[in-house]
C-alpha positions in Angstrom: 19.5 12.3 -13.3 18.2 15.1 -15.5 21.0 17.0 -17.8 19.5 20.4 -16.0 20.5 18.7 -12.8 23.5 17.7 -13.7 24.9 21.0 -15.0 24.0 23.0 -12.1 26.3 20.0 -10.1 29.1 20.7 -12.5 28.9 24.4 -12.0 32.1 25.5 -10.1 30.6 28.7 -9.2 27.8 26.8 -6.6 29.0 26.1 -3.2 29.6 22.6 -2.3 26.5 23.1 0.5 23.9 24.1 -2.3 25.1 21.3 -4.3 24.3 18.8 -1.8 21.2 21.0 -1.1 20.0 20.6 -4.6 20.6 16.6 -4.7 18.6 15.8 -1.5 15.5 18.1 -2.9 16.5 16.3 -6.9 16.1 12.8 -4.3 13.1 13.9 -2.4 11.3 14.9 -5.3 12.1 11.8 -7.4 11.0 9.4 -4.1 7.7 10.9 -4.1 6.8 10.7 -7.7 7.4 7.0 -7.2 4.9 6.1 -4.6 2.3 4.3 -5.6 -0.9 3.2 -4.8 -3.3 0.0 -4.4 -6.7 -1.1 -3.2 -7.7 -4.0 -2.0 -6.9 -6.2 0.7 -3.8 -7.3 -1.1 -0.7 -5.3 -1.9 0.7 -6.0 -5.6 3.6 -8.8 -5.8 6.5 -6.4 -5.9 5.2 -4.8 -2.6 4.6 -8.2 -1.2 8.5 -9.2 -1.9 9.3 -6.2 -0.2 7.7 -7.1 3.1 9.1 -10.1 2.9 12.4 -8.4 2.9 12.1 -6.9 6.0 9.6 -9.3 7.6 10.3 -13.0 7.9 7.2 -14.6 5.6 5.7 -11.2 5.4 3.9 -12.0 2.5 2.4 -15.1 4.0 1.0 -13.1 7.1 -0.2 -10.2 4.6 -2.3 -13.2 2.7 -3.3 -14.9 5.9 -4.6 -11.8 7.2 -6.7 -11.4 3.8 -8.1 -14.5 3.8 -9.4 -14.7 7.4 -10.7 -10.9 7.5 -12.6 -12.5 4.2 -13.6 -15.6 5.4 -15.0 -13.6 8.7 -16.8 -11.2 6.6 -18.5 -14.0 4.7 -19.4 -15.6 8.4 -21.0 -12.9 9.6 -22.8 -11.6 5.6 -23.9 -15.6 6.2 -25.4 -14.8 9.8 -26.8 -11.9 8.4 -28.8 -13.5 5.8 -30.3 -15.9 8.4 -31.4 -13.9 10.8 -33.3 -12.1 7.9 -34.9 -14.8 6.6 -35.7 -16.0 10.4 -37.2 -12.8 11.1 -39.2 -12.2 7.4 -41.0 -15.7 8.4 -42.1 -14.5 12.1 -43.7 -11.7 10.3 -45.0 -13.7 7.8 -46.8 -15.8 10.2 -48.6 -12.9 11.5 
């Protein structure tokens, strides 16, 4: 904690109820400045160890989840491809 911070919670002059006021805004403050942010379809390590805190395997469903939404995506970029190709020969044909 800050030594601003800290002196105004030393202050005998400030009510007990602005004190507390002043902490929860201090801890408010200090949570959001340490959110953080990712892209991709998978969370960085530190995240995943945190689902699996909460989650039994957590990080094995998250990677799960990433690998079959990927291996879909290739499936259907693979379909795709070949219905391209089939179509760019019927035209050729013509």
């Amino acid at each position: 904690m800050p030594e601003e911070i800290k002196t105004i919670i030393e202050d005998t002059e400030i009510s007990q109820d602005k004190k507390d006021k002043i902490i929860k805004a201090f801890i408010s403050i200090t949570a959001v400045s340490q959110a953080s942010t990712f892209s991709g379809p998978i969370p960085p390590p530190q995240v995943l160890k945190g689902y699996n805190e909460i989650i039994k395997d957590g990080a094995e469903r998250i990677i799960l989840m990433a690998e079959k939404q990927s291996n879909h995506r290739m499936q259907l970029e693979d379909h795709a491809i070949k219905e391209e190709l089939n179509q760019s020969r019927q035209v050729a044909k013509f």
